[in-house]
C-alpha positions as CSV (number, residue, x, y, z in Angstrom):
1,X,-45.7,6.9,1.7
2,X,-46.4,5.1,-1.0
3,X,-44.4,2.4,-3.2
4,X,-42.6,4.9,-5.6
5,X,-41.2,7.1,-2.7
6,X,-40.6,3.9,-0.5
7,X,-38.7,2.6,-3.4
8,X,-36.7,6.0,-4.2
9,X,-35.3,6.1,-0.4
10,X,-34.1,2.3,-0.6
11,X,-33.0,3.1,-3.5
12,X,-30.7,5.8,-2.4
13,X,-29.6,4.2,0.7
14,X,-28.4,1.2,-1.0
15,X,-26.5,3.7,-3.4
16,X,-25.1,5.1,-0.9
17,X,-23.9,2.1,1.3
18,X,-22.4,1.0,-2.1
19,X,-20.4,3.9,-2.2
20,X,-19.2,3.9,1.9
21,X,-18.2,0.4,1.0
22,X,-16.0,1.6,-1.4
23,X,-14.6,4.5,0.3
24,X,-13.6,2.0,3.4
25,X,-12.1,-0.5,1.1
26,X,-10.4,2.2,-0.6
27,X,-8.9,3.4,2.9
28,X,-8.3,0.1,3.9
29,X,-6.2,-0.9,1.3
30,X,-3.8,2.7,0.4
31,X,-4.8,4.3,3.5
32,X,-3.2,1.9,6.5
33,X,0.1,1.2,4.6
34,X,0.4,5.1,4.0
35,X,-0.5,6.3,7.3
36,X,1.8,3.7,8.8
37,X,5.1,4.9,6.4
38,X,3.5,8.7,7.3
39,X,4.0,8.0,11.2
40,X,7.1,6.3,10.8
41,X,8.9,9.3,8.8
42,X,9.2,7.8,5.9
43,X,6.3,9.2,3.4
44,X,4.7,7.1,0.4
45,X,2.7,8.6,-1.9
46,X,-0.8,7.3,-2.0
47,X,-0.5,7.4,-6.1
48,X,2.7,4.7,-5.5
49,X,0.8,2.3,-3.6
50,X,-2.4,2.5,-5.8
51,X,0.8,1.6,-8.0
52,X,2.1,-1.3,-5.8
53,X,-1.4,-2.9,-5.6
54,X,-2.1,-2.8,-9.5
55,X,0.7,-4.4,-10.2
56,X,0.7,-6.6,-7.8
57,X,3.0,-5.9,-5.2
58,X,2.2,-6.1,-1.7
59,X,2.4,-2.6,-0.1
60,X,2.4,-3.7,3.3
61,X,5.8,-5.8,2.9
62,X,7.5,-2.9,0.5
63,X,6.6,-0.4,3.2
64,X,7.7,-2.6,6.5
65,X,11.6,-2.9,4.0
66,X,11.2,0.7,3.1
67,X,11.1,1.9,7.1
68,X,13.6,-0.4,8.1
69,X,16.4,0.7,5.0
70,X,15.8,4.5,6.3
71,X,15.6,3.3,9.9
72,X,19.1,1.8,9.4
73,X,20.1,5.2,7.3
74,X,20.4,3.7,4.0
75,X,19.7,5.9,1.2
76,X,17.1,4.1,-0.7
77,X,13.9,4.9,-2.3
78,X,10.4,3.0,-2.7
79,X,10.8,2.6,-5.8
80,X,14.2,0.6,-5.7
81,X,12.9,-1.2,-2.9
82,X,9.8,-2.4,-5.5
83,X,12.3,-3.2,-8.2
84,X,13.9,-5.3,-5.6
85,X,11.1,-7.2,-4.8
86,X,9.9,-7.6,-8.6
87,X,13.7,-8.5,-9.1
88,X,13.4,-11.7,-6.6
89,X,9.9,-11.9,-6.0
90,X,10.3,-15.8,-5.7
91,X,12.6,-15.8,-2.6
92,X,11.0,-12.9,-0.4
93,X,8.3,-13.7,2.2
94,X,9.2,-11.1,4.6
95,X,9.8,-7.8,5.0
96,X,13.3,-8.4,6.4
97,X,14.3,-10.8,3.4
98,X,13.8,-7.8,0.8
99,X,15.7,-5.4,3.0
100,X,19.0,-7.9,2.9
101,X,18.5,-7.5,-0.8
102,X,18.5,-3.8,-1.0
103,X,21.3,-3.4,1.4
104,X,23.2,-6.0,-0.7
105,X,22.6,-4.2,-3.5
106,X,23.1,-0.4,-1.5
107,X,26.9,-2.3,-1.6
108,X,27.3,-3.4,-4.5
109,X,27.0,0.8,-5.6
């Protein structure tokens, strides 16, 4: 082999690792918070927490409120339980501070 074709097959190995970096990342970060609302019964669309994460919400605390609420039977959906969070953002650390606030707020209706 000489330096062109040693050069090519680096080449495309290191493309490739590039791209299985990504892919792992990529199932990392919207695949673990959607398989975990998927075994729990409460399904998230992957599109919604690629949402979450670009705006800056933390899926995996939105999620952990969002199982609990249906797990209590409140009629809620992910998307009031984001609005929630963006609503008080400042005063939630857990997942069980943000489900008060919905269930406060599943009252007040």
């Amino acid at each position: 082999m000489d330096f062109t074709q040693k050069f090519v097959v680096f080449a495309a190995f290191a493309i490739s690792a590039f791209f299985a970096l990504i892919f792992i990342a990529v199932a990392v970060l919207v695949g673990r918070p959607w398989f975990r609302a998927f075994l729990h019964g409460t399904p998230v669309a992957l599109v919604q927490i690629v949402a979450m994460r670009l705006r800056g919400n933390p899926p995996s605390i939105l999620i952990d409120a969002y199982i609990a609420l249906k797990r209590a039977s409140i009629s809620t959906t992910i998307d009031e339980v984001e609005n929630a969070y963006i609503d008080a953002k400042n005063r939630i650390v857990t997942g069980d501070d943000l489900v008060g606030l919905v269930k406060a707020a599943a009252k007040a209706r």
